[in-house]
C-alpha positions as CSV (number, residue, x, y, z in Angstrom):
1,X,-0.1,-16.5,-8.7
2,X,2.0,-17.4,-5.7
3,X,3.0,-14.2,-3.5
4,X,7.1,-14.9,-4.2
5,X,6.0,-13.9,-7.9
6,X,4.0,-10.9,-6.7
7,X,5.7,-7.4,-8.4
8,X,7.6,-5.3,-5.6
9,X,6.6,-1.9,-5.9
10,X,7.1,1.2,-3.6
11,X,4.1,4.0,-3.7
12,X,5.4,7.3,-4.9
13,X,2.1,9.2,-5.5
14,X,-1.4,9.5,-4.2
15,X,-4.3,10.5,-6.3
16,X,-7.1,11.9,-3.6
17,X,-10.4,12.4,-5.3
18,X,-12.6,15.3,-4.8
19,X,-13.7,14.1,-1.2
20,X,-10.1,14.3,-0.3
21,X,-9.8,10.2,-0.3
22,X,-7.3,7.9,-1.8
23,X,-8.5,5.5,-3.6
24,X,-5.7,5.5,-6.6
25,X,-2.1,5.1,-6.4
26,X,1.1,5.4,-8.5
27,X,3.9,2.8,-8.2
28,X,7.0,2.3,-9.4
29,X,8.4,-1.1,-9.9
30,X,11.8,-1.9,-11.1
31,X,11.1,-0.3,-14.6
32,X,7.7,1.4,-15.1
33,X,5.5,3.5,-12.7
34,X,1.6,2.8,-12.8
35,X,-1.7,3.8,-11.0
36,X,-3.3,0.8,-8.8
37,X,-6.8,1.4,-7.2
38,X,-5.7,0.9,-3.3
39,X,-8.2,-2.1,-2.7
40,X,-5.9,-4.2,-5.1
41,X,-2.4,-3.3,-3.1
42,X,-1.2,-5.9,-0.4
43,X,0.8,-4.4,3.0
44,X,3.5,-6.6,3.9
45,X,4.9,-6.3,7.2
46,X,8.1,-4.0,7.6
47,X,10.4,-4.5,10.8
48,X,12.3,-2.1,12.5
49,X,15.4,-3.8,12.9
50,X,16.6,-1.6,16.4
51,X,13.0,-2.5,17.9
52,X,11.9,-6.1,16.2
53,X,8.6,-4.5,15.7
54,X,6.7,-3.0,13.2
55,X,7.1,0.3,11.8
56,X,4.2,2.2,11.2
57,X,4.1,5.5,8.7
58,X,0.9,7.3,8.2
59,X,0.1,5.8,4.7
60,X,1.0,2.6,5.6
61,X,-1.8,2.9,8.8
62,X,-4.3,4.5,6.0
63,X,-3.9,1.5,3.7
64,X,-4.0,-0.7,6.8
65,X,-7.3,0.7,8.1
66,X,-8.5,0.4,4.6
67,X,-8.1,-3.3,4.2
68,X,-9.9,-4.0,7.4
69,X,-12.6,-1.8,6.4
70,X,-13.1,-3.7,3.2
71,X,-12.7,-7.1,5.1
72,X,-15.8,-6.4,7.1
73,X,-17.9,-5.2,4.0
């Protein structure tokens, strides 16, 4: 499936297991909220519009540094 038909979502919930790691999501889309195992999500680029360069946000490094962990794997 071609990204442009890709679901938008925005995470509203971790679930950390009992090693204090996230590794489970919730999401809400347009109509419905769901859990997503992390290694499935996709980080698109956000731009802070006064700087023309990304913004970073804590979860967003996590998921970040998580992607590149599972690349090299």
């Amino acid at each position: 499936m071609p990204p442009a038909r890709w679901l938008l979502g925005r995470i509203v919930e971790k679930h950390p297991g009992v090693d204090k790691v996230t590794r489970v999501v919730s999401l809400r889309f347009k109509n419905s909220i769901i859990k997503r195992p992390v290694s499935k999500l996709i980080v698109l680029p956000i731009w802070h519009p006064a700087k023309l360069t990304p913004a970073s946000s804590p979860l967003r490094s996590a998921l970040a540094q998580h992607v590149r962990q599972r690349a090299v794997a």
